[in-house]
N, C-alpha and C positions, 0 to 999 in steps of 0.2 A: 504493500500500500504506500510504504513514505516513497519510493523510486519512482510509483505514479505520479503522485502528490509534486515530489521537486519537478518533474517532467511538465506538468502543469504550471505550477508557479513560474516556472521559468519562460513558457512560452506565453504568460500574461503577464509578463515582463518585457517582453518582447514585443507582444500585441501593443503596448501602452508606448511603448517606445517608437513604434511605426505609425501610431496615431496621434503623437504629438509632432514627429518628422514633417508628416504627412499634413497638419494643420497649417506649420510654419512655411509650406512652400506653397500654401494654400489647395491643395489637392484635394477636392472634399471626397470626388469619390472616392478616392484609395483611403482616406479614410472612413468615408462609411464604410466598407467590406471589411475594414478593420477592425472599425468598431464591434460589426455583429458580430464575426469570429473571436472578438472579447469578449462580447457577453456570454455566446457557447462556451467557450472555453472556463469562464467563471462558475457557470451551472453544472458544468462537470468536476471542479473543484469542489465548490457546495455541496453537490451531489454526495463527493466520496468521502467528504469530511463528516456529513450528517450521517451515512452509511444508508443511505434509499436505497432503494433496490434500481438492480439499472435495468434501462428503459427495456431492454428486449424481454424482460421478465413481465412487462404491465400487458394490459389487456391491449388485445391490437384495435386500434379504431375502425369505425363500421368504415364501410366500403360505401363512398358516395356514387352512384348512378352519372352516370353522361347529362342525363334529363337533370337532375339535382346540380349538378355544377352550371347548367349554362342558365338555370333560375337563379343560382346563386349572384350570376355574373352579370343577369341584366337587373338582379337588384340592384345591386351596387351601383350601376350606371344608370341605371331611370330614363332612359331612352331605347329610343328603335336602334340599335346596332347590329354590325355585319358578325359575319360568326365568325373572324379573325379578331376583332376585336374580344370580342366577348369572352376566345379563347386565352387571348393575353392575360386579361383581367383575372378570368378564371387562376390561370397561372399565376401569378404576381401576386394575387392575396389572398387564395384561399388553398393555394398549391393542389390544383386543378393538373389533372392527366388528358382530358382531353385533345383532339385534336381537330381541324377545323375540316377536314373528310370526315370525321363521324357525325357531322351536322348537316349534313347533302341531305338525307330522308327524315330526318328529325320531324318536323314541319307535318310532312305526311303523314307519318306516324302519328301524329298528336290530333290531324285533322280524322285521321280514320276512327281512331280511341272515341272521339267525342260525337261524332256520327251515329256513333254503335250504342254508346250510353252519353248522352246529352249529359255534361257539367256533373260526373259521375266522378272529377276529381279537382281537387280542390284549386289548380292550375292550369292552364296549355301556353304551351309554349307555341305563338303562333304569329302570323304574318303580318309587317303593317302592311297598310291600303295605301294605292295609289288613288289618285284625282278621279281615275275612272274606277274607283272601287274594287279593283282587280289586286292581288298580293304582290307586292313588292319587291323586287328580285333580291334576296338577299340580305333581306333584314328583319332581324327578330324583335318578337315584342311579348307582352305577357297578356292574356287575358285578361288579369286585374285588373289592368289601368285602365281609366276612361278612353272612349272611344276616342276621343278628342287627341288622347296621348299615343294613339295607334294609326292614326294617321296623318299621311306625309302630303305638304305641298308643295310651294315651288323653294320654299327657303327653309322647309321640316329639315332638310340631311345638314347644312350648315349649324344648325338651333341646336340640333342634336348632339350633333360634334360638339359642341363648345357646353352643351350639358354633361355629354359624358366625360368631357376636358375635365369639367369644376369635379365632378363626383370623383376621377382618379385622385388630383390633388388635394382634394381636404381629405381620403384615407390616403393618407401621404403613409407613407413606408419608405425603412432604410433597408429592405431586401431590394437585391441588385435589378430583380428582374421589372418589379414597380418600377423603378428609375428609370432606366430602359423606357420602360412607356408614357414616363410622364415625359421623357424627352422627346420623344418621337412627337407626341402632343401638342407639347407646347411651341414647336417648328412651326408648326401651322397655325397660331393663333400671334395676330401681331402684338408686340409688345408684352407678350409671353417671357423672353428671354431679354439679357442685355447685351446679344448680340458675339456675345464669347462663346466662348467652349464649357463654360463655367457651367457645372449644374442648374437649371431652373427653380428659382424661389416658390415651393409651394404657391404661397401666399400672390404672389405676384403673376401665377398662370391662373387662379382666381377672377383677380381683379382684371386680368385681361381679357377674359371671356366673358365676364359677366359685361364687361363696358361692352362690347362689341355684340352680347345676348338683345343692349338694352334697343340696341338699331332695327334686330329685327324681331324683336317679340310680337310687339304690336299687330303685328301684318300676319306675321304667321300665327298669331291667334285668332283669328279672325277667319284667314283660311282654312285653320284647322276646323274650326267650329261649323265653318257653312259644309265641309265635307263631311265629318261625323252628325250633320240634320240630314245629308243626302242617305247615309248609309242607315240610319236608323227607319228612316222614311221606304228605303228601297230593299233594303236587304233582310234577309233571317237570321236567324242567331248562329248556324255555321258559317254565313258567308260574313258577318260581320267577326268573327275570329278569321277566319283564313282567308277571307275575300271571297266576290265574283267570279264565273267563269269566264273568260276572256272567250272570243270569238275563236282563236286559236286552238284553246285548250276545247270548246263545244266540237269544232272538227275533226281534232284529232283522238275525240271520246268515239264519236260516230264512224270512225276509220277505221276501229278495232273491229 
């Protein structure tokens, strides 16, 4: 136990010493990856000194479902997103296995399930609506949310972005792969970044999406509103989850 014990202290002597290096030449990522591998490293100190029992001995956690990680993913963001995004997110906070080819028939699956037993579960993962009522190529949404929030108009996909922008940065995380995404993010929201290489301030991909939300909210509420009176007025309760049959999709039923 003590050979463990110095083998740890010594390499959280190390950690501490690579995260102060690492501040003074301002490198924040290299010190965030530092840091976490300090705190693992501390919890395994902790660990041996309190004498717990180690982790392979605890009970293994459930096994989360494909379907349960990408509900996980579009909570967190509160928009209609693509199912690469949704995968990252999955990945980055909730350490999601997923991958974005297991979400091809997802969709269908969810629309067949609730055809067979109507709202026979307490979720669908299902499609937003375009202008003409028809499903969306490519973008998921939950059933929960009001009609309103399920569907897309001409400035829904920008709105969206910059909603699921705000929702990665305030669960800000110093796991590497969050970072990663909030970078990618905040590239494409102006005044997002201050133009370095410099990691993105939380706070500041915020206030940069919100100012930019405030340009187009207005409109694409209003949009959205007069499209979810169309679909409630024209549609049934399947096609208002998965949408309309498109002219396309009626010929290629009759083809079979």
């Amino acid at each position: 136990m003590s050979d463990r014990l110095d083998d740890l202290e010594r390499r959280i002597d190390e950690l501490r010493a690579g995260v102060r290096k690492a501040m003074r030449v301002r490198d924040s990522a290299t010190a965030r990856v530092l840091r976490a591998e300090l705190r693992s490293t501390e919890r395994a100190w902790d660990a041996l000194v309190s004498g717990r029992q180690p982790a392979s001995k605890e009970e293994p956690p459930r096994l989360v479902t494909v379907r349960e990680q990408v509900h996980q993913g579009l909570r967190l963001l509160g928009a209609a997103a693509q199912p690469r995004l949704v995968v990252a997110v999955s990945d980055a906070f909730f350490g999601g296995t997923i991958r974005s080819s297991q979400l091809t028939s997802l969709r269908r699956d969810e629309e067949r399930s609730f055809r067979s037993s109507p709202f026979g579960r307490p979720y669908y993962l299902c499609a937003a609506l375009t202008d003409r009522l028809s499903p969306a190529r490519g973008l998921l949404t939950l059933s929960t949310w009001p009609l309103e929030r399920r569907v897309v108009g001409p400035l829904s996909l920008r709105v969206d972005f910059l909603t699921c922008a705000i929702a990665v940065a305030e669960h800000y995380s110093e796991d590497e792969r969050a970072l990663r995404l909030l970078v990618r993010m905040a590239r494409n929201i102006p005044g997002a970044t201050d133009g370095t290489l410099a990691l993105p301030d939380p706070a500041q991909v915020v206030e940069a999406a919100r100012a930019e939300l405030r340009v187009h909210a207005d409109r694409d509420t209003r949009d959205r509103a007069e499209l979810a009176e169309r679909a409630k007025a024209q549609l049934d309760d399947a096609a208002r989850l998965f949408g309309a049959a498109t002219l396309s999709t009626i010929k290629k039923e009759k083809a079979k």
